[in-house]
C-alpha positions as CSV (number, residue, x, y, z in Angstrom):
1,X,84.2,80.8,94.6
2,X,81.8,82.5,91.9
3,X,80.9,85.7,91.9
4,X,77.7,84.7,91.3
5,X,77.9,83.3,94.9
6,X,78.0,86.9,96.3
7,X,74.7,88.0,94.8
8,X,70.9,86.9,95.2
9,X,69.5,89.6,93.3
10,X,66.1,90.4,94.1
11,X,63.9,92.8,92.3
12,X,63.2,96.2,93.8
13,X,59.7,95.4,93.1
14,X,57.3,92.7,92.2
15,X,56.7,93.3,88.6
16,X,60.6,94.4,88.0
17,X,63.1,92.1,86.0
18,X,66.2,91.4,87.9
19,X,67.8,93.4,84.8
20,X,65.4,96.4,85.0
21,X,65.6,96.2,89.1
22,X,69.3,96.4,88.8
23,X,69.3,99.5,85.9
24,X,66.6,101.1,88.5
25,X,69.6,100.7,91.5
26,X,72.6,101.5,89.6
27,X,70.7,104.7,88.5
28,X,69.9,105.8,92.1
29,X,73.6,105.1,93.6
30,X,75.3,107.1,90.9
31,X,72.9,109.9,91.3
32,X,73.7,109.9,95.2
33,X,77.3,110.1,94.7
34,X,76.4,113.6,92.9
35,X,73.7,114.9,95.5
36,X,76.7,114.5,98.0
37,X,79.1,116.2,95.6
38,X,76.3,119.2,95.1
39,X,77.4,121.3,98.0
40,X,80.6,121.4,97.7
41,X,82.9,123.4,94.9
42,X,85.3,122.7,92.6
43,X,88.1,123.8,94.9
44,X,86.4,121.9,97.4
45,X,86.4,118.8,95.5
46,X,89.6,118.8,94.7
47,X,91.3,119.0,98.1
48,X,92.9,116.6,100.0
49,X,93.9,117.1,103.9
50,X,95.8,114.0,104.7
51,X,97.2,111.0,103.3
52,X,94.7,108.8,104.6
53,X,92.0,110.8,102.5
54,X,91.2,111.6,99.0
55,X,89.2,114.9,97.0
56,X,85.8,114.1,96.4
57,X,86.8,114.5,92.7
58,X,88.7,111.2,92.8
59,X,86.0,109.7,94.5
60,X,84.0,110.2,91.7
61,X,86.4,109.2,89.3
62,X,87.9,106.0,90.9
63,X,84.3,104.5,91.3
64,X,83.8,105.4,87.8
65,X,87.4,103.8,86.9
66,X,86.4,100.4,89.1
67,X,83.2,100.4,86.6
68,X,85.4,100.5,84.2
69,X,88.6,98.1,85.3
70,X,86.2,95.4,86.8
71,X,82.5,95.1,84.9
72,X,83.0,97.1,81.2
73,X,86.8,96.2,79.4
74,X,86.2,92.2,80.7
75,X,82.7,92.1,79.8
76,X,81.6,94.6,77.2
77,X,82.6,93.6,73.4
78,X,83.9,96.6,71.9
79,X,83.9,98.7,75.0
80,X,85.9,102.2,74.5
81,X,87.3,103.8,77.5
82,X,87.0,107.5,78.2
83,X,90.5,107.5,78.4
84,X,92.9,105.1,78.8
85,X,95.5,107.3,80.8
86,X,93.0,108.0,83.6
87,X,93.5,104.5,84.9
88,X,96.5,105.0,86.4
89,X,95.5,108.1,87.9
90,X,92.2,106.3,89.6
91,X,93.5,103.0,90.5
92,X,93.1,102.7,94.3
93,X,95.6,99.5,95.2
94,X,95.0,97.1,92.2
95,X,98.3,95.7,91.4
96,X,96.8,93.7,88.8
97,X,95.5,96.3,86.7
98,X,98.3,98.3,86.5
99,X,100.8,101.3,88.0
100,X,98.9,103.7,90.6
101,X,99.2,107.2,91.3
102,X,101.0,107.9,94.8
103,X,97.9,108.4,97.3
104,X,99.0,110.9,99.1
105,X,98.9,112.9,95.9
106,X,95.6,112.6,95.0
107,X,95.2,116.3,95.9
108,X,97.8,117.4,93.3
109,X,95.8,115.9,90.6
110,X,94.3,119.5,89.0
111,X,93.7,117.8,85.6
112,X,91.6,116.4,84.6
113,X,89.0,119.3,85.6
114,X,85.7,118.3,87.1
115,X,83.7,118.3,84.1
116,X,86.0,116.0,82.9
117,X,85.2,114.0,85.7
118,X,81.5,114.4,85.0
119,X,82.0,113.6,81.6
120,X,83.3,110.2,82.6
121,X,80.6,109.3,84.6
122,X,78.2,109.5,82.0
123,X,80.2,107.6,79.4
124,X,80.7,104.7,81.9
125,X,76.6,105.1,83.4
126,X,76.0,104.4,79.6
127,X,78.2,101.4,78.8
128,X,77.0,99.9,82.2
129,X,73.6,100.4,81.7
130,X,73.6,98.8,78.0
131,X,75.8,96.1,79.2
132,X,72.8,95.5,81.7
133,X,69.9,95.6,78.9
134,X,72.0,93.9,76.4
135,X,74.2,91.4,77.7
136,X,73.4,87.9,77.2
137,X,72.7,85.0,79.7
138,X,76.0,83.9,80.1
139,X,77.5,87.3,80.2
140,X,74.8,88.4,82.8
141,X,75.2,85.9,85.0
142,X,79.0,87.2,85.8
143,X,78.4,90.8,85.3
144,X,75.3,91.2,87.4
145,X,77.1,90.4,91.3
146,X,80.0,92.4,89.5
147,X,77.8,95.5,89.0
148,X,76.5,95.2,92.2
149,X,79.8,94.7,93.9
150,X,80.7,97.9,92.1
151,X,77.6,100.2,93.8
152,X,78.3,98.6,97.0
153,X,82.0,100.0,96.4
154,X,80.4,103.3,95.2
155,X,78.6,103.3,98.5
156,X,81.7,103.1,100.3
157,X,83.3,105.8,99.0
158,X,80.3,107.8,99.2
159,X,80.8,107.6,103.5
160,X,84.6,108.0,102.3
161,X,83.2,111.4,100.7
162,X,81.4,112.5,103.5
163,X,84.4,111.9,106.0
164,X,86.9,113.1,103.9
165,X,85.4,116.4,103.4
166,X,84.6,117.2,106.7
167,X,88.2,116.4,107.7
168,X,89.4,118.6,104.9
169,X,86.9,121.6,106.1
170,X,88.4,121.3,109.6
171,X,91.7,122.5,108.4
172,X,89.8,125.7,107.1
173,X,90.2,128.3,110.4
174,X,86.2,129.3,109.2
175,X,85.3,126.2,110.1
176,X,82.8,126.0,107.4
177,X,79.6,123.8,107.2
178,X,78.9,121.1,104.6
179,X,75.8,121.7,104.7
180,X,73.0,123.6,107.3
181,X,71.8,121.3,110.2
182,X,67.9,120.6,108.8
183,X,66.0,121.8,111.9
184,X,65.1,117.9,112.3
185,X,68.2,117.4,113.7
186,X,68.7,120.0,116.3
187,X,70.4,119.0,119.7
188,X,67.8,117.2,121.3
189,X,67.6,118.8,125.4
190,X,65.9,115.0,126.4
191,X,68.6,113.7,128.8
192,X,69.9,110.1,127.6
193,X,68.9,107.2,130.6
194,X,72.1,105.5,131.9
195,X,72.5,102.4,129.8
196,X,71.2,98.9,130.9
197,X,73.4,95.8,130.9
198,X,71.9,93.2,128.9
199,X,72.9,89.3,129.6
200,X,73.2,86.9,126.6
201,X,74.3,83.8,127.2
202,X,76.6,83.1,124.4
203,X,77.3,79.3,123.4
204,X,77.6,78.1,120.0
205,X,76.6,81.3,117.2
206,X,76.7,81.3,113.9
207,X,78.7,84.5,112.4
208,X,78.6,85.7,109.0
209,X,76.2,86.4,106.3
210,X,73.8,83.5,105.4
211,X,73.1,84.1,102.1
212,X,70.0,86.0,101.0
213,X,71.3,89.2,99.7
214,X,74.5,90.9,99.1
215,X,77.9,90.5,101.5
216,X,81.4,90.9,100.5
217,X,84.0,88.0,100.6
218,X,84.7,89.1,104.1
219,X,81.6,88.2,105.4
220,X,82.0,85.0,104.7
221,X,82.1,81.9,105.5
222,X,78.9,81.5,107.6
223,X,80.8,79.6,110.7
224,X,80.0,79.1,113.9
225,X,81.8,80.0,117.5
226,X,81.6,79.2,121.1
227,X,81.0,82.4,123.2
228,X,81.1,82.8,127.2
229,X,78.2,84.4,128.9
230,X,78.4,88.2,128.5
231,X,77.0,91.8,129.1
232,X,76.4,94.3,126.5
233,X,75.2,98.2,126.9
234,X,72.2,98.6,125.6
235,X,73.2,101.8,123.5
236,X,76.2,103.4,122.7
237,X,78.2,106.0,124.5
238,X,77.7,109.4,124.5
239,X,79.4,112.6,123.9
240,X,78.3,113.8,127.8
241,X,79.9,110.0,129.0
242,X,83.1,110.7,126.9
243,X,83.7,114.4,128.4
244,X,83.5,113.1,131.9
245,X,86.3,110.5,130.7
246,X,88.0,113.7,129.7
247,X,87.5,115.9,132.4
248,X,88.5,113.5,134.8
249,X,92.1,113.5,133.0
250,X,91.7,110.6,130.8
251,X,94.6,111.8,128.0
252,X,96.6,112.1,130.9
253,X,96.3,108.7,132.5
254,X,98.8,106.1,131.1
255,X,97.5,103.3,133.2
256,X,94.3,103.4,131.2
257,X,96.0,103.2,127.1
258,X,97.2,100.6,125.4
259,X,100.7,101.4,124.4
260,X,100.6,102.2,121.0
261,X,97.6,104.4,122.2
262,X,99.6,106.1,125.1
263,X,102.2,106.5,122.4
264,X,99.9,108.3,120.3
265,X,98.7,110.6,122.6
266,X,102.0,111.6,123.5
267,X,103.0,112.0,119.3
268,X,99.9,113.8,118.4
269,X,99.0,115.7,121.2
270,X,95.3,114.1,121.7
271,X,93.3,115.9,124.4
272,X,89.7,115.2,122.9
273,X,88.0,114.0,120.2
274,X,89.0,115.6,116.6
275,X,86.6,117.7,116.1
276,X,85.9,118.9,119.9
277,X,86.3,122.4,120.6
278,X,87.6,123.1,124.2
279,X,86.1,126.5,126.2
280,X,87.3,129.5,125.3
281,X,88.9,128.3,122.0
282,X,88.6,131.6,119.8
283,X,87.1,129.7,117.1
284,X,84.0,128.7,119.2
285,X,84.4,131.4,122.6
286,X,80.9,130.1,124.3
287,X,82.6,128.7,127.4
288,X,80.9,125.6,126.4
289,X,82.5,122.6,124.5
290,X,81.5,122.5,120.9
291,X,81.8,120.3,118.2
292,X,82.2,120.3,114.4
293,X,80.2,118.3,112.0
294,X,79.0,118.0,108.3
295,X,76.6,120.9,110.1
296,X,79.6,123.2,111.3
297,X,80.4,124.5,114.3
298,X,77.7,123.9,117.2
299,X,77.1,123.5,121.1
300,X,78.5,120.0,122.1
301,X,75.2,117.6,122.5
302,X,75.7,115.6,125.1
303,X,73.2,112.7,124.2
304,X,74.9,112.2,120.7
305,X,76.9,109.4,120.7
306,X,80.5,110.2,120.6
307,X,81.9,110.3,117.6
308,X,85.6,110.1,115.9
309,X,87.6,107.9,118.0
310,X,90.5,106.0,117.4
311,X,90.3,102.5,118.9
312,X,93.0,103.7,121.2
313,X,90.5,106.0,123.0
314,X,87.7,104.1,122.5
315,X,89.5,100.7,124.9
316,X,91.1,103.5,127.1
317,X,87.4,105.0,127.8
318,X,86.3,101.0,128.6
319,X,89.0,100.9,130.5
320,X,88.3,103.8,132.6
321,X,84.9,102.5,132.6
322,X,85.0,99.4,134.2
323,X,84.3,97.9,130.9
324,X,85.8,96.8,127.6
325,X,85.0,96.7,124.2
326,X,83.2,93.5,122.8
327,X,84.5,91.2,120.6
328,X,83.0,91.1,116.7
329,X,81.4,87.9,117.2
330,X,79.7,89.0,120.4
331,X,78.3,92.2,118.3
332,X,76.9,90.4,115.6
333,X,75.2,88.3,118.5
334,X,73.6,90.8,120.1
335,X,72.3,92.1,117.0
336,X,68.5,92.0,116.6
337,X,68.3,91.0,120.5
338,X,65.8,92.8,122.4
339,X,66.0,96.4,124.1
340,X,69.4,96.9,122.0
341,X,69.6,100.2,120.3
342,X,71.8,102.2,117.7
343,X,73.3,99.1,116.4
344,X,73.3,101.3,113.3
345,X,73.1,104.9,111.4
346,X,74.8,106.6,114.1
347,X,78.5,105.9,114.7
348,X,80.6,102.6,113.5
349,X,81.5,100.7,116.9
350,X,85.1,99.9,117.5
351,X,85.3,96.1,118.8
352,X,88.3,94.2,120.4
353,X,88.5,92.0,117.0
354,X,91.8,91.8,115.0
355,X,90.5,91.9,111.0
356,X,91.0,88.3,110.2
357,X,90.3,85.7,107.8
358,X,87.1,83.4,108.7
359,X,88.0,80.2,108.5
360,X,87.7,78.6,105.1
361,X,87.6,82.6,103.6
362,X,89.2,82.9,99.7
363,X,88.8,85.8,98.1
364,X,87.3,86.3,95.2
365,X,88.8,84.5,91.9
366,X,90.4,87.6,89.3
367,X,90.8,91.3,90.1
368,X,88.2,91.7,92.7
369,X,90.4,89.2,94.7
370,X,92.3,92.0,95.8
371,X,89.2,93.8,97.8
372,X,89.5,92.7,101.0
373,X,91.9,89.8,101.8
374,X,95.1,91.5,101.5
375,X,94.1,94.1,103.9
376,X,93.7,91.3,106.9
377,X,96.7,92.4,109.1
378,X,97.4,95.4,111.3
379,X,94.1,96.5,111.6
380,X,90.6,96.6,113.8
381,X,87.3,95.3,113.1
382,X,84.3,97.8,113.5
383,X,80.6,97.2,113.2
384,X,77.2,98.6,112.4
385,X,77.5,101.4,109.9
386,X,77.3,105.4,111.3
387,X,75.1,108.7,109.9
388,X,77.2,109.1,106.9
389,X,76.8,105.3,105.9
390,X,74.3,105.3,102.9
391,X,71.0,104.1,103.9
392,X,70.0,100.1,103.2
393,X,74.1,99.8,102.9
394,X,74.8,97.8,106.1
395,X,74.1,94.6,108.0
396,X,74.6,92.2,110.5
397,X,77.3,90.6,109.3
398,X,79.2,93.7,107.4
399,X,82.7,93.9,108.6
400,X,84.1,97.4,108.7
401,X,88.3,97.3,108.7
402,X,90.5,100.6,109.8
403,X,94.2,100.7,111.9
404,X,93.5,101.6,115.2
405,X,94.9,105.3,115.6
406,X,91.9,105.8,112.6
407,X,90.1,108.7,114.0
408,X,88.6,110.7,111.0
409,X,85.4,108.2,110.5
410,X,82.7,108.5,112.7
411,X,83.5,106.2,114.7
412,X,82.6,105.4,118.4
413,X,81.7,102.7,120.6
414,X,79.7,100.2,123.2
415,X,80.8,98.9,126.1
416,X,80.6,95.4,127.2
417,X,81.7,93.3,130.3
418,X,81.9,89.3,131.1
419,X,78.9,88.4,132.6
C-alpha cells in the first residue's frame, strides 16, 4: 500500500490549494503543541514520573525529530539537520532509523535545554513548510499523506502531553493545577438520568475507515462482520456510578476481576481511581471525595464520566454491574445511532477487543511501517477519543491501543449487555 492511499486531502477551504490548505494545518498543529507547553516551566517540561511517560520537552522534540526522520532527510534535496546527534536521543521505537535513548530515561535528558528544543522546531517548521511550497509533483504526491501522518502523530503526543503532565503533577504533595478550571467548566449540580439501553440489531457491519479523509493503517481494511443482537448504554459511566462500585467494596471483591486485574490490585494497592482523593485525606480534608485534574484539586463531580481506569477496573465495574464491556466492532456500530451520547471528547472507552490485525491489514511500506503493526499483541482496544484529545482528531473508525493495567489516560467506559 501507498502512502498516498492514507490521505484524501481536502482543502480547509474552497479557494485554498491542497498545498496552501496543508501549510495553513501544519502551522496550526505546531502552534498547539506550544499553547499546551505555555503553562508549564522549564522544570516542568523536563520531568518525567514513570516509565510509561515522557517530559513535555521530548514531546516536542521527538515530533519535531519524526518531521525530520520521516518527511525532510527522504524527501528534501539538500536538507541539513539541526543536529544529527539529537536523533538518537528523540527516536521513539524506530529500529530502522537507528539506536534509541532508554525510555525510561527520557527525564535525565537535561541537555539539550529548552530553547534548544525551540530552536529545533523552527528549523524543521521551515524545511517542512518549503518542502510543501516547493516540492514537485512527484515529490508531493509522497510527501503530502507523510506530512499529514506526521501532525496526526503530533496530535498524539499532544494528548500524550496533557496526560503525562498531569501524572507528573500528581507526584507533587501541592497538588498543583495545569491550568485554572475556566468557569465554563464548573461541576455542573444537574443530576445525570440513569442510562437507557438501546437495542441494535447487529448482522452483517462494515468496520473501518471508508476512505474520505485521513485513518491510520490500523484502521484499515474496510471489512465487514456478523454481530448478535445487542444493548448499549446510552452514555458513559459516571464518576457517582463508579463510587457506588467502590463503596460497596468493589477492590475488595475477587469474584468480580479478571486475574491479572485481581493481581493488580493486590501489587499496587488500587482502592480508587488515580487521581481520587478519599475523605479525610490531608491533602483534600472536606470529608468529601475529590479528584485531581489538569484543573487541580476539586470536589468529586459526580455526573463526570469516570475517568482513569485501567481496563481491569473498567470489566470488574461491568461486572459488578450486570453488564460487560462491548466489543470494538459493536462500538463503531453504535456510533452515529440515535439517542447515543459522549461517544467522544470526554473519556476514551475501554472495549472487550484484543488490538488485532484486520484482516488483509499491511502496514505501511518503509519506516512508517513500524507505527502500528508491531504493537498488535498484549494489548486493548479503546475507542472515541477523551477531553485532552485535540479537537477534529478522532473518528469512528480510530483505534486507540494501551495494555490493560494503563490507567494514566483518561480513560473510562460504557456498558453493554446481549440483547
Amino acid at each position: 500500500m501507498r502512502p498516498q492511499a492514507l490521505f484524501q486531502h481536502a482543502a480547509l477551504c474552497s479557494d485554498a490549494s491542497p498545498r496552501d490548505a496543508l501549510a495553513r494545518r501544519y502551522r496550526e498543529v505546531r502552534a498547539h503543541s506550544l499553547v499546551l507547553a505555555a503553562p508549564l516551566s522549564v522544570e516542568d517540561q523536563c520531568i518525567q514520573s514513570m516509565p510509561d511517560a515522557s517530559p513535555t520537552k521530548w514531546h516536542l522534540a521527538h515530533t519535531s525529530w519524526f518531521f525530520e526522520a520521516v518527511v525532510l532527510q527522504p524527501l528534501s534535496v539538500g536538507y541539513e539537520s539541526f543536529d544529527r546527534r539529537f536523533a538518537q536521543l528523540f527516536n521513539s521505537y524506530y529500529e530502522s532509523l537507528g539506536p534509541r535513548h532508554p525510555r525510561p530515561q527520557r527525564g535525565l535528558l537535561t541537555r539539550p535545554a529548552l530553547g534548544e528544543v525551540h530552536a529545533l522546531r523552527e528549523h524543521v517548521d521551515a524545511a517542512v513548510l518549503s518542502l510543501i511550497s516547493a516540492a514537485d509533483a512527484a515529490v508531493w504526491e509522497v510527501a503530502a499523506p507523510l506530512v499529514e501522518l506526521g501532525l496526526n502523530h503530533e496530535q498524539q503526543h499532544q494528548e500524550l502531553m496533557l496526560t503525562d503532565i498531569l501524572h507528573a503533577l500528581s507526584c507533587n504533595p501541592l497538588l498543583p493545577a495545569y491550568q485554572a478550571a475556566p468557569a465554563s467548566q464548573r461541576s455542573s449540580t444537574v443530576l445525570t438520568p440513569e442510562p437507557r439501553w438501546l437495542a441494535l440489531p447487529g448482522g452483517r457491519t462494515l468496520i473501518g475507515h471508508g476512505g474520505g479523509g485521513f485513518a491510520f493503517d490500523n484502521e484499515m481494511p474496510r471489512h465487514e462482520v456478523l454481530l448478535p443482537p445487542f444493548r448499549i448504554a446510552d452514555r458513559l459511566v459516571t464518576c457517582g456510578e463508579y463510587a457506588l462500585f467502590v463503596a460497596d467494596g468493589g477492590y475488595r471483591r475477587p469474584a468480580l476481576w479478571l486475574s491479572d486485574g485481581w493481581a493488580a490490585v493486590q501489587s499496587q494497592g488500587w482502592s480508587a481511581p488515580p487521581y481520587w482523593i478519599a475523605p479525610g485525606d490531608p491533602r483534600a480534608p472536606s470529608g468529601e471525595w475529590q479528584d485531581f485534574g489538569l484543573h487541580g484539586v476539586r470536589p468529586l463531580n459526580p455526573n463526570a464520566p469516570v475517568s482513569h481506569l485501567s481496563f481491569y477496573e473498567a470489566a470488574a465495574y461491568a461486572a459488578w454491574a450486570g453488564a460487560r464491556l462491548p466489543t470494538e466492532f459493536e462500538w463503531e456500530a453504535a456510533y452515529g445511532a440515535p439517542a447515543i451520547g459522549q461517544m467522544s471528547g470526554e473519556v476514551w472507552q475501554w472495549t472487550r477487543s484484543s488490538y488485532d490485525p484486520y484482516p488483509g491489514f499491511r502496514p505501511l511500506p518503509g519506516v512508517v511501517g513500524e507505527y502500528n503493526g508491531k504493537f498488535m499483541v498484549g494489548q486493548l482496544v479503546l475507542r472515541g477519543g477523551s477531553c485532552a484529545t485535540p479537537a477534529g482528531h478522532s473518528r469512528a473508525s480510530y483505534r486507540n491501543f494501551f495494555p490493560p493495567a494503563a490507567r494514566w489516560q483518561f480513560s473510562g467506559l460504557r456498558l453493554a449487555r446481549d440483547a
